[in-house]
TIKOLRO-466903 format. One record per atom (N, C-alpha, C): z, x, y negated; residue number from 1; residue in three letters. Coordinates in Angstrom, 2 decimals. Last residue first. Example, Ala and Ser with C-alpha at 12.3 -4.5 7.8 and 13.67 -1.06 7.14 Angstrom:
# TIKOLRO-466903
+---------+---------+---------+-----+-----+
:       Z :       X :       Y :   k :   r :
+---------+---------+---------+-----+-----+
:    7.08 :   12.85 :    2.25 :   2 : SER :
:    7.14 :   13.67 :    1.06 :   2 : SER :
:    7.87 :   12.90 :   -0.03 :   2 : SER :
:    7.80 :   13.19 :    5.69 :   1 : ALA :
:    7.80 :   12.30 :    4.50 :   1 : ALA :
:    7.80 :   13.20 :    3.30 :   1 : ALA :
+---------+---------+---------+-----+-----+
END
This chain:
# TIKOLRO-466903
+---------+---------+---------+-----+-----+
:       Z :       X :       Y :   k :   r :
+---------+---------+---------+-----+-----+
:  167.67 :  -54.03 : -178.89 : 136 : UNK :
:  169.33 :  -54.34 : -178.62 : 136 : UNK :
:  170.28 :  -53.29 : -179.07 : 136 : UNK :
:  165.20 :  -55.40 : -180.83 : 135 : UNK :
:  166.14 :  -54.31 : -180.47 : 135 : UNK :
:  167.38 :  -54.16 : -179.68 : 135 : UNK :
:  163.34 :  -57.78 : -180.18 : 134 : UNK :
:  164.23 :  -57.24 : -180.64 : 134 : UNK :
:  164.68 :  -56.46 : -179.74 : 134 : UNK :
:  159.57 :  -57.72 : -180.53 : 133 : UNK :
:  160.44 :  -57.64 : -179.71 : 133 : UNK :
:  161.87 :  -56.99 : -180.37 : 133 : UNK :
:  157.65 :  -57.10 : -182.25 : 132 : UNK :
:  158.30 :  -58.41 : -181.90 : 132 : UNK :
:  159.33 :  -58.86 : -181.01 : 132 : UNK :
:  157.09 :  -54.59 : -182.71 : 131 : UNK :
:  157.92 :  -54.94 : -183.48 : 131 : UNK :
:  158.17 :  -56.53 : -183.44 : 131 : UNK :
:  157.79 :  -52.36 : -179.92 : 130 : UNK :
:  156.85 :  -53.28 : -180.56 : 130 : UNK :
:  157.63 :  -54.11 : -181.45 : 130 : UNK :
:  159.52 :  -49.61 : -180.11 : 129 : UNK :
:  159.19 :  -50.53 : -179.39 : 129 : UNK :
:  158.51 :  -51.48 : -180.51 : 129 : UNK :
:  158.14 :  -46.11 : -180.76 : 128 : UNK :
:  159.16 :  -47.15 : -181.26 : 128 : UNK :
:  158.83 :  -48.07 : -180.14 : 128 : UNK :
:  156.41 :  -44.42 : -181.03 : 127 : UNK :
:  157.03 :  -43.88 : -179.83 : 127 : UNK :
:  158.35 :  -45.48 : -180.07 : 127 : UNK :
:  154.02 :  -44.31 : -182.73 : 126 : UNK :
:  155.01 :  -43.98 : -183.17 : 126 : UNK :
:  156.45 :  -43.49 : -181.80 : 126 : UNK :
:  152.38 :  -46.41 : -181.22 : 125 : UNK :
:  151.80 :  -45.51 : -181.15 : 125 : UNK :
:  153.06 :  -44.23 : -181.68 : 125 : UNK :
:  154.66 :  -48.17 : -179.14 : 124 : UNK :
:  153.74 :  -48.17 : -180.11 : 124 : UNK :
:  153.45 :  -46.60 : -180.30 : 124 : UNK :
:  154.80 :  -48.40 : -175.78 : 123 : UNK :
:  155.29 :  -48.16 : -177.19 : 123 : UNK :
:  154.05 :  -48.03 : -178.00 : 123 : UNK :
:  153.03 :  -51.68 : -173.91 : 122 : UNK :
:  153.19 :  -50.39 : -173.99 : 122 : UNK :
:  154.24 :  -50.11 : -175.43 : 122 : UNK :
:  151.99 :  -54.04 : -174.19 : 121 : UNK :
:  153.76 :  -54.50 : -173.20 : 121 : UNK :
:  153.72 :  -52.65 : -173.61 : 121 : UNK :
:  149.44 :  -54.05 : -175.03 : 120 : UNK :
:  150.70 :  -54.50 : -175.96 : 120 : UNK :
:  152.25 :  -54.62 : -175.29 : 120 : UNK :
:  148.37 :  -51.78 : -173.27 : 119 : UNK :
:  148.17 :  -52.61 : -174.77 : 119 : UNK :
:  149.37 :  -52.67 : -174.64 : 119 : UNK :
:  149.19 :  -48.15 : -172.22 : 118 : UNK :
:  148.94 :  -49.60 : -171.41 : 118 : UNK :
:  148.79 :  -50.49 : -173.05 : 118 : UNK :
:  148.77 :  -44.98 : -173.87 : 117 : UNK :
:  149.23 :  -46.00 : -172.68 : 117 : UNK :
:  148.60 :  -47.51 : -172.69 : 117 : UNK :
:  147.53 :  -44.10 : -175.79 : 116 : UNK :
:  149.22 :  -43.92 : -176.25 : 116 : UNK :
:  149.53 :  -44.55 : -174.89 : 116 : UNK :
:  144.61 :  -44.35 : -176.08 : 115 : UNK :
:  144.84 :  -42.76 : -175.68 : 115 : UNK :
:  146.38 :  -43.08 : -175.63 : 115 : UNK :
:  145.07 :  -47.66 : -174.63 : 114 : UNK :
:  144.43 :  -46.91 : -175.65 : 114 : UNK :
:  144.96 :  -45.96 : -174.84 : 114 : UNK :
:  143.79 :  -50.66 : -173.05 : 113 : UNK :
:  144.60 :  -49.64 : -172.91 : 113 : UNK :
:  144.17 :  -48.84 : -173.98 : 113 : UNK :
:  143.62 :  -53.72 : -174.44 : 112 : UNK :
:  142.93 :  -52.69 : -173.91 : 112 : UNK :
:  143.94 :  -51.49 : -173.84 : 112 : UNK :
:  144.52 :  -56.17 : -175.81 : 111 : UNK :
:  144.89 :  -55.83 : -174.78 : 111 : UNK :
:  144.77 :  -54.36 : -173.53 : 111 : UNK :
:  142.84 :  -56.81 : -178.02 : 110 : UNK :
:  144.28 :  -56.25 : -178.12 : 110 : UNK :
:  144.91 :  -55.71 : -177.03 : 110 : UNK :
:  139.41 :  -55.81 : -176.53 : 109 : UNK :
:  140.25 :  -56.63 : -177.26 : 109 : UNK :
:  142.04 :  -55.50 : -177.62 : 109 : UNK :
:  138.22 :  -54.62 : -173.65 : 108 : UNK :
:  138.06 :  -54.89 : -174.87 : 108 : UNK :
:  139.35 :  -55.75 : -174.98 : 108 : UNK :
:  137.79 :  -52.46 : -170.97 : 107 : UNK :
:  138.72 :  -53.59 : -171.52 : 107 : UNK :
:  138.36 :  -52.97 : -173.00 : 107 : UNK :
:  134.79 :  -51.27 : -169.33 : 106 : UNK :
:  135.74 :  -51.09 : -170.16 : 106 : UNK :
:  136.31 :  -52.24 : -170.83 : 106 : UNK :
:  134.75 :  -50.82 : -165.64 : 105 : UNK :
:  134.55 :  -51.65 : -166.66 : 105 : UNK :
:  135.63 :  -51.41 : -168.00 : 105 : UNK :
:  133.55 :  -48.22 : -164.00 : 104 : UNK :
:  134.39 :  -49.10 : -164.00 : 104 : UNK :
:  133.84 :  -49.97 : -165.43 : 104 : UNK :
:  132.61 :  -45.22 : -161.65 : 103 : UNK :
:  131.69 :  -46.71 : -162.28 : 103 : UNK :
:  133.37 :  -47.63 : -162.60 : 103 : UNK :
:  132.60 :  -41.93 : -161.30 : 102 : UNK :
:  133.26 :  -43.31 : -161.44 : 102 : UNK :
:  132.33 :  -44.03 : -162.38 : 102 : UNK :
:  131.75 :  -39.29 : -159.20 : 101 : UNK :
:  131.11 :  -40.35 : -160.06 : 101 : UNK :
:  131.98 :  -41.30 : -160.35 : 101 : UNK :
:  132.11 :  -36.01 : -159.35 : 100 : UNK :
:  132.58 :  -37.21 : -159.09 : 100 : UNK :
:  132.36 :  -38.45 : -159.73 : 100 : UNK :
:  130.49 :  -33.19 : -157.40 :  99 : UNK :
:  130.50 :  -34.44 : -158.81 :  99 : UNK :
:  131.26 :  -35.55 : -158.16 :  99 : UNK :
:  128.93 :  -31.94 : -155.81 :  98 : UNK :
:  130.01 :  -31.44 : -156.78 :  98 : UNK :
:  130.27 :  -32.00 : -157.67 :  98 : UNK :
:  128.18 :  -34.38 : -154.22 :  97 : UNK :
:  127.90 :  -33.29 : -153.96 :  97 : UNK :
:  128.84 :  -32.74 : -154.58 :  97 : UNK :
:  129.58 :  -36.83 : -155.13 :  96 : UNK :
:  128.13 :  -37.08 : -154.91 :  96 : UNK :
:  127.87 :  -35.18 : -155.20 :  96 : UNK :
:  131.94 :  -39.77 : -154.28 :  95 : UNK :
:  131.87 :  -38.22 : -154.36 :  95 : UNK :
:  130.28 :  -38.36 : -154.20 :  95 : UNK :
:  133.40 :  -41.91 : -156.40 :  94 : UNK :
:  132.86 :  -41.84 : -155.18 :  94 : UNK :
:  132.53 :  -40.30 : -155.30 :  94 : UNK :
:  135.13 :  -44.91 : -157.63 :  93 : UNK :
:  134.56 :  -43.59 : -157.45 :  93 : UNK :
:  134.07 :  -43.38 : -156.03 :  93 : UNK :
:  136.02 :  -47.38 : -159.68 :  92 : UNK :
:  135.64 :  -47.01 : -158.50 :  92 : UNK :
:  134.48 :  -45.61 : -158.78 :  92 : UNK :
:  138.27 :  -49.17 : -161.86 :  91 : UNK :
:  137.35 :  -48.42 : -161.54 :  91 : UNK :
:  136.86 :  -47.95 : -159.90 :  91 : UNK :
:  139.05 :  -51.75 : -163.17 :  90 : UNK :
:  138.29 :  -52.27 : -161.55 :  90 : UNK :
:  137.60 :  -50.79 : -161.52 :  90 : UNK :
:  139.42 :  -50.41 : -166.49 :  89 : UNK :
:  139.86 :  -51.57 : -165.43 :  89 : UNK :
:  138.75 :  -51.45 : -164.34 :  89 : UNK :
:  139.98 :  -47.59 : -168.22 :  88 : UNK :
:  139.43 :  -48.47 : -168.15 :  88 : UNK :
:  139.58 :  -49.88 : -166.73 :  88 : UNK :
:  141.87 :  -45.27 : -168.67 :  87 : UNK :
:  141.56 :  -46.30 : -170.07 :  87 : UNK :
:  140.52 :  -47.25 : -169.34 :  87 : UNK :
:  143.59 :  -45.10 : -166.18 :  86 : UNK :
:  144.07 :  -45.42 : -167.39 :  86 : UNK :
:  143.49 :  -45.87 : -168.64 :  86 : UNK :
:  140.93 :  -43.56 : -165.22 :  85 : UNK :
:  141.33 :  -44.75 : -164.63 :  85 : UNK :
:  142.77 :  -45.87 : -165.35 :  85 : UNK :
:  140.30 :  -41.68 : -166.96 :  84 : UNK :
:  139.55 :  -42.41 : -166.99 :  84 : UNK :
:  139.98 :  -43.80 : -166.17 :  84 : UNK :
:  142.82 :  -39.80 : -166.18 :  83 : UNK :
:  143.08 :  -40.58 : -167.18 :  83 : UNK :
:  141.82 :  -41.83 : -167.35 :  83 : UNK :
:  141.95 :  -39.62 : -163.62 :  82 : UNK :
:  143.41 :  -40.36 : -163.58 :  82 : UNK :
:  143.46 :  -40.75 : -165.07 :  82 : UNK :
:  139.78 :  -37.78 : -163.45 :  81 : UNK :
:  139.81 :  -39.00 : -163.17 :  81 : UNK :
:  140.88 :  -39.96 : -163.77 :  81 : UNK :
:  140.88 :  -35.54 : -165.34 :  80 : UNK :
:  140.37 :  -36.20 : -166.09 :  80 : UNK :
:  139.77 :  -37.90 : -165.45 :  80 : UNK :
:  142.39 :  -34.45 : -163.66 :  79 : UNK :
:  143.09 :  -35.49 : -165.04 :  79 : UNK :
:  142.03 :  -36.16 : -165.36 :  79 : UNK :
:  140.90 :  -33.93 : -161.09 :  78 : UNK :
:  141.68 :  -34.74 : -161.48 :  78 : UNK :
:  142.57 :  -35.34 : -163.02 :  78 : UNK :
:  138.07 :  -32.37 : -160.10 :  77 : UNK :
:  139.11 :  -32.95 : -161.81 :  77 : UNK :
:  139.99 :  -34.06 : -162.04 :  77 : UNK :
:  136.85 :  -32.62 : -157.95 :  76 : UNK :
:  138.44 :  -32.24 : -158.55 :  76 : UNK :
:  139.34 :  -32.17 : -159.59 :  76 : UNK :
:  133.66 :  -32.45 : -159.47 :  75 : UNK :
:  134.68 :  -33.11 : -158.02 :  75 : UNK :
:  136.18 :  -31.90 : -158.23 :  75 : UNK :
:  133.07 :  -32.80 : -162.90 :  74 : UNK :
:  133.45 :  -32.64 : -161.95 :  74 : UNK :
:  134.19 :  -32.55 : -160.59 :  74 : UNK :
:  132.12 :  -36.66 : -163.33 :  73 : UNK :
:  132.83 :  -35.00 : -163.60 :  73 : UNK :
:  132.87 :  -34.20 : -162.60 :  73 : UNK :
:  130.16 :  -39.26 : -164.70 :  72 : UNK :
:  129.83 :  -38.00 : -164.21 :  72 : UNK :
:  131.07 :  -36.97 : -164.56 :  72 : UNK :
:  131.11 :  -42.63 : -164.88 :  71 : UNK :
:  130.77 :  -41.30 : -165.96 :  71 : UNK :
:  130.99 :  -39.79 : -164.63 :  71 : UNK :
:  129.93 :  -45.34 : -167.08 :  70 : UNK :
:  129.59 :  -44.72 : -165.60 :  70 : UNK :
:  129.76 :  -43.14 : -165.86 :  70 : UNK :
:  131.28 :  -48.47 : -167.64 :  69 : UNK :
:  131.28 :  -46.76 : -168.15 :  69 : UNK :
:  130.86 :  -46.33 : -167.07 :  69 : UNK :
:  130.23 :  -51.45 : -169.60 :  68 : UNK :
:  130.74 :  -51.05 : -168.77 :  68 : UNK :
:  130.69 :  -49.29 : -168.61 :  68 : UNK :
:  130.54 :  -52.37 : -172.04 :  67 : UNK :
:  131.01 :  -53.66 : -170.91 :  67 : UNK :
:  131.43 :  -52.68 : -170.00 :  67 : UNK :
:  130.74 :  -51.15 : -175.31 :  66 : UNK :
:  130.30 :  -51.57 : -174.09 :  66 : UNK :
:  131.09 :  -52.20 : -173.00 :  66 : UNK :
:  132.24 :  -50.92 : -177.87 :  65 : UNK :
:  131.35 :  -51.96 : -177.94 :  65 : UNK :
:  130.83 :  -52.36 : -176.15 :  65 : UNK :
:  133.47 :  -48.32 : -176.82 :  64 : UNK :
:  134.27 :  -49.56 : -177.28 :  64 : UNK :
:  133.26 :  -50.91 : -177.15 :  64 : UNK :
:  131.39 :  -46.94 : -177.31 :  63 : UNK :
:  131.74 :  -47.19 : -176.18 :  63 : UNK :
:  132.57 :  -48.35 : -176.34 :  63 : UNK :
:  130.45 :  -46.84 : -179.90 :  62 : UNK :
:  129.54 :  -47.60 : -178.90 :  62 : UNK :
:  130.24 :  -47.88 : -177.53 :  62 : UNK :
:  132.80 :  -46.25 : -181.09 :  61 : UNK :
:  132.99 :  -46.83 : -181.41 :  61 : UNK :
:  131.62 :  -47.91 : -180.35 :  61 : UNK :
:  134.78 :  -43.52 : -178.88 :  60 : UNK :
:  133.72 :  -43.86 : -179.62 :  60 : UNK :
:  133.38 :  -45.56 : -179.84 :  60 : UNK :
:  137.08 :  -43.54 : -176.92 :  59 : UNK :
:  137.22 :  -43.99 : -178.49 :  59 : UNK :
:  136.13 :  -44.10 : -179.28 :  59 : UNK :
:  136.19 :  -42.33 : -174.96 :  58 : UNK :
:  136.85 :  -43.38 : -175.09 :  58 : UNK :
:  137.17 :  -44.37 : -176.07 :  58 : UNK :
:  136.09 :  -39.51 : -175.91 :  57 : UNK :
:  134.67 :  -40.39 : -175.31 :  57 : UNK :
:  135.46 :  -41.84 : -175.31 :  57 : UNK :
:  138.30 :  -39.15 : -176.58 :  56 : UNK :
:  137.33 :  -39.07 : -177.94 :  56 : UNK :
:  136.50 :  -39.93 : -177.02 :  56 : UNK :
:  139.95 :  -39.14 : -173.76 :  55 : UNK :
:  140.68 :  -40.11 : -175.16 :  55 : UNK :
:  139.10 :  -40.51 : -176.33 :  55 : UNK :
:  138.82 :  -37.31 : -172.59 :  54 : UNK :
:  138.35 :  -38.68 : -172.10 :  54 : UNK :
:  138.65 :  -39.51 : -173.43 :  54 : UNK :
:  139.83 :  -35.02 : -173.92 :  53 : UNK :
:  137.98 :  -35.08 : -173.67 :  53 : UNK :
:  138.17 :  -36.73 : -173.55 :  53 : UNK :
:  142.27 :  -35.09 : -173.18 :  52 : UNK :
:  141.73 :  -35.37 : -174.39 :  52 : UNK :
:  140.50 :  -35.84 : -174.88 :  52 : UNK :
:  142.11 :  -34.71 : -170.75 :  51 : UNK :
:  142.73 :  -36.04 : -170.88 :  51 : UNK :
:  142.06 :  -36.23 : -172.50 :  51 : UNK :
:  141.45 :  -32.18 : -170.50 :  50 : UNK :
:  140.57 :  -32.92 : -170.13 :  50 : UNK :
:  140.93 :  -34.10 : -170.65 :  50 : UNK :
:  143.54 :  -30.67 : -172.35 :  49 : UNK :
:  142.21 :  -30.85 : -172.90 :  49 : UNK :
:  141.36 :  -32.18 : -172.01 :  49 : UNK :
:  145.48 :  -31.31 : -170.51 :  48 : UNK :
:  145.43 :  -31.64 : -171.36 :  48 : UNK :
:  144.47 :  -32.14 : -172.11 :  48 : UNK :
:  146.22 :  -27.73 : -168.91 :  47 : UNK :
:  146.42 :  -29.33 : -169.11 :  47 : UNK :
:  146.45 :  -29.55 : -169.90 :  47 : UNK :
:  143.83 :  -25.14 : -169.71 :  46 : UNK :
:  145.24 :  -25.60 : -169.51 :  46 : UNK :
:  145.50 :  -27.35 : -169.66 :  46 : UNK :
:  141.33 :  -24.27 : -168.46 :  45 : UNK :
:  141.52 :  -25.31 : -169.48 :  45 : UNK :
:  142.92 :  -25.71 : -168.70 :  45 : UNK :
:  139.42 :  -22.74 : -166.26 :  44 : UNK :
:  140.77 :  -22.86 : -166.24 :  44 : UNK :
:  141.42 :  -23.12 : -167.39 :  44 : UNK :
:  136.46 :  -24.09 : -165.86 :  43 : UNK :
:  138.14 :  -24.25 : -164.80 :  43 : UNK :
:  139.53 :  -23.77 : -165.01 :  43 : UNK :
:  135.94 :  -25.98 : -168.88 :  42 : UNK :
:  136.11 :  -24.77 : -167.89 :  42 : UNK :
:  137.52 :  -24.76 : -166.60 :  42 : UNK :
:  134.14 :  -29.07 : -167.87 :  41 : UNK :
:  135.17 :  -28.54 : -168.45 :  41 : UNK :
:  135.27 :  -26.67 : -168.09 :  41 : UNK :
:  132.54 :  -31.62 : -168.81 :  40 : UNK :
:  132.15 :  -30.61 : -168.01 :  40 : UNK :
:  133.64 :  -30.24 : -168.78 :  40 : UNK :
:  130.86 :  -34.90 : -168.00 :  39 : UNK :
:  131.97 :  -34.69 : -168.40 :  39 : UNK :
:  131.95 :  -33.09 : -168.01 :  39 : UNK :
:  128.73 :  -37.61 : -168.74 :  38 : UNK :
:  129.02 :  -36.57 : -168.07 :  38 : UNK :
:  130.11 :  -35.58 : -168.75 :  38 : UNK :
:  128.18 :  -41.02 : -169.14 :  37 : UNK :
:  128.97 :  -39.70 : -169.93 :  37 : UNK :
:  129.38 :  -38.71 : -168.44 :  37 : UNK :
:  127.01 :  -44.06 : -170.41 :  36 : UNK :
:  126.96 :  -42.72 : -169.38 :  36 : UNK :
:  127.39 :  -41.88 : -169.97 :  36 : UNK :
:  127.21 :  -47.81 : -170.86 :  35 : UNK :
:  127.40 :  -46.02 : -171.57 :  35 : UNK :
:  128.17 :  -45.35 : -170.10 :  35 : UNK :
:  125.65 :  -50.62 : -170.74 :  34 : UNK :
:  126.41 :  -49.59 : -169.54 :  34 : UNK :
:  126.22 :  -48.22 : -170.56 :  34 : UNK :
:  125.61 :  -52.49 : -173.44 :  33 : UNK :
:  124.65 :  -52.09 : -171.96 :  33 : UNK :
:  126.58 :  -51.48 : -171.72 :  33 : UNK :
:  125.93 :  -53.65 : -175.85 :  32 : UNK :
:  126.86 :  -54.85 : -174.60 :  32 : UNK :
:  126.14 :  -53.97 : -173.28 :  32 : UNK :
:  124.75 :  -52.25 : -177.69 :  31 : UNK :
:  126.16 :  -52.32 : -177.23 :  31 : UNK :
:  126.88 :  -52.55 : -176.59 :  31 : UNK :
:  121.75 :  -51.27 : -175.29 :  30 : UNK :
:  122.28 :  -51.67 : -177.11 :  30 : UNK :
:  123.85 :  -51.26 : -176.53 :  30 : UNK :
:  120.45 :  -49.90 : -173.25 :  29 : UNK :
:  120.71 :  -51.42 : -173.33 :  29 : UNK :
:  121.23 :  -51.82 : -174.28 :  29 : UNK :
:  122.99 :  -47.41 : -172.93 :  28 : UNK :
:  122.00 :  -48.15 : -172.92 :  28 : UNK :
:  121.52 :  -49.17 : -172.76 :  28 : UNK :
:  124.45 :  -44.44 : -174.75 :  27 : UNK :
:  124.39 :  -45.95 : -174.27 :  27 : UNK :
:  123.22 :  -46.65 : -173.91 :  27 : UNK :
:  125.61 :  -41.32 : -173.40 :  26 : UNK :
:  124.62 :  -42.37 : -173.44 :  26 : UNK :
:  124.72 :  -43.75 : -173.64 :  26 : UNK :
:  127.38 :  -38.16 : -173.82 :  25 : UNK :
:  127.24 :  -40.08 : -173.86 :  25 : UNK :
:  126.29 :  -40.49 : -174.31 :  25 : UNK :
:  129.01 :  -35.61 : -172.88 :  24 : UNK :
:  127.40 :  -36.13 : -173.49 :  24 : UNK :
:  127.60 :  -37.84 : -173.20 :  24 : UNK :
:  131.66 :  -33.25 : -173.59 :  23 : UNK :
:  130.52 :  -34.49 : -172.43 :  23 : UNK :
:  129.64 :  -34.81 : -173.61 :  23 : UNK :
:  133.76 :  -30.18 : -172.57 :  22 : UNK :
:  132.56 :  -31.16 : -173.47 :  22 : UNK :
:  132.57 :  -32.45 : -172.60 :  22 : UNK :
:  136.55 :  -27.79 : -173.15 :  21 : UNK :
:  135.78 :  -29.27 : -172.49 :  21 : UNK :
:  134.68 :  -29.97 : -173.45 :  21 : UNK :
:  136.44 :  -25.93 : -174.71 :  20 : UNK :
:  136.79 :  -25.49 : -173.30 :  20 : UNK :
:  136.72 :  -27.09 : -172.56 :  20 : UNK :
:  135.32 :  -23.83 : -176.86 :  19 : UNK :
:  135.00 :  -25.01 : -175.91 :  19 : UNK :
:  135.52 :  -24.86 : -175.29 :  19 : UNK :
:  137.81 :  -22.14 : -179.12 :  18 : UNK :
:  136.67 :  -21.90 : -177.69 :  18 : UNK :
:  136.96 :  -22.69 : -177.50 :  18 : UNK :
:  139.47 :  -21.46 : -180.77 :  17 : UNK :
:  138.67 :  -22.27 : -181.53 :  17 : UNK :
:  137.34 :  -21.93 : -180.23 :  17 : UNK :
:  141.99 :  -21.03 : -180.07 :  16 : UNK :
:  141.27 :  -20.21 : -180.42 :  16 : UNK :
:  140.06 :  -20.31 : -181.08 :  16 : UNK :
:  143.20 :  -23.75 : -179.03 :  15 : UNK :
:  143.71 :  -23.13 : -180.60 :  15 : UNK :
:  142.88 :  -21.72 : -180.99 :  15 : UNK :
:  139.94 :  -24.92 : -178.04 :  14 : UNK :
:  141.41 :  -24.76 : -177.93 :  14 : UNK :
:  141.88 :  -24.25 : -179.07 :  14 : UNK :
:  138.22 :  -28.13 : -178.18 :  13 : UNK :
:  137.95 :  -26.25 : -178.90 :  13 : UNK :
:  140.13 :  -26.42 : -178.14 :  13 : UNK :
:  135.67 :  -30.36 : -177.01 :  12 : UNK :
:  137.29 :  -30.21 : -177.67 :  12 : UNK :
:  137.80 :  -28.37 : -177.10 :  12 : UNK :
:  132.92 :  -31.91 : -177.91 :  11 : UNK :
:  133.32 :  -30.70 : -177.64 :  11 : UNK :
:  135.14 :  -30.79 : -177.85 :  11 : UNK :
:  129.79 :  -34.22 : -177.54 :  10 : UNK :
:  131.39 :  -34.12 : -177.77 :  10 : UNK :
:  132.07 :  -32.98 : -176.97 :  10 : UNK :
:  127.55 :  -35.30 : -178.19 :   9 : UNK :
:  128.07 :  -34.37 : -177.35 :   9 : UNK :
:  128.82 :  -34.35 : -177.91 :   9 : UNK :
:  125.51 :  -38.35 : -177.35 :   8 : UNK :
:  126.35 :  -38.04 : -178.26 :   8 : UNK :
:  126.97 :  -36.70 : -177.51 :   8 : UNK :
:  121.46 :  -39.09 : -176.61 :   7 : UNK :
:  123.88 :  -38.55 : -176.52 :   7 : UNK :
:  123.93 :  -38.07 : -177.58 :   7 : UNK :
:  119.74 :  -41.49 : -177.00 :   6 : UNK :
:  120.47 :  -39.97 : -177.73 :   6 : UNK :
:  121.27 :  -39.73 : -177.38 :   6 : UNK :
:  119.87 :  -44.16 : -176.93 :   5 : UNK :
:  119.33 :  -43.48 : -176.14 :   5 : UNK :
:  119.52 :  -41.84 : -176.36 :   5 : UNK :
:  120.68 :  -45.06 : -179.71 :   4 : UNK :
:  121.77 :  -45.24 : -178.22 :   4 : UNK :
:  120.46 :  -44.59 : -177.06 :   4 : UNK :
:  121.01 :  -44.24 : -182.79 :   3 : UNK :
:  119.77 :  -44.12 : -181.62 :   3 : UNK :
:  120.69 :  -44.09 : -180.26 :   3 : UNK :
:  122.67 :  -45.71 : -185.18 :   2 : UNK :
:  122.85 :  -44.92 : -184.02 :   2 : UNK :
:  121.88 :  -45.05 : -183.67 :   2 : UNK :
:  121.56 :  -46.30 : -188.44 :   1 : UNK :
:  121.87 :  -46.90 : -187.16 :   1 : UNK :
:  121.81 :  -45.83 : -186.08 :   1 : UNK :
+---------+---------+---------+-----+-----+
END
């Protein structure tokens, strides 16, 4: 069984095989708490990596389980806000010295946004259209 008071650290390597974004995740309160994740990157991490960073923290299987995300980056990181505001709903930020804090709520179910875009009105992961929908 996971220890949810433990982070989790999570690293994404470039093709050289150098860190060049981490974070740390906390859950707390079991599954249904609030998971914390600080987010660090190097400043000059070609586009991408950050979005990626968010996709793995995003995808952990405690986070999935939680209600809600509170997560620590740095002030100007923009991908990595813009994508945190793509995987989760009602976010809100705020500035707190060299940090940017967002508090939002994570969508569960079929409907949840994934790392490919928006649920089910989105393409499928393949790049196709959904397979209930006809083709013209």
């Amino acid at each position: 069984m996971t220890n949810h008071e433990e982070p989790r650290h999570l690293e994404i390597k470039d093709e050289t095989d150098r860190t060049v974004a981490q974070a740390d995740v906390t859950t707390a309160l079991g599954p249904d708490g609030t998971v914390r994740t600080s987010m660090q990157s190097d400043a000059y991490t070609p586009p991408g990596y950050r979005a990626s960073l968010v996709d793995a923290v995003m995808d952990l299987p405690e986070v999935q389980a939680s209600d809600r995300v509170e997560a620590a980056v740095p002030y100007g990181d923009a991908e990595s806000l813009e994508r945190l505001r793509e995987r989760t709903e009602d976010a809100q930020t705020r500035a707190a010295g060299a940090t940017t804090l967002l508090d939002a709520n994570v969508p569960n179910g079929p409907d949840a946004p994934g790392p490919d875009g928006p649920g089910p009105d989105g393409p499928e992961p393949d790049g196709t259209e959904p397979a209930d929908e006809p083709l013209p």
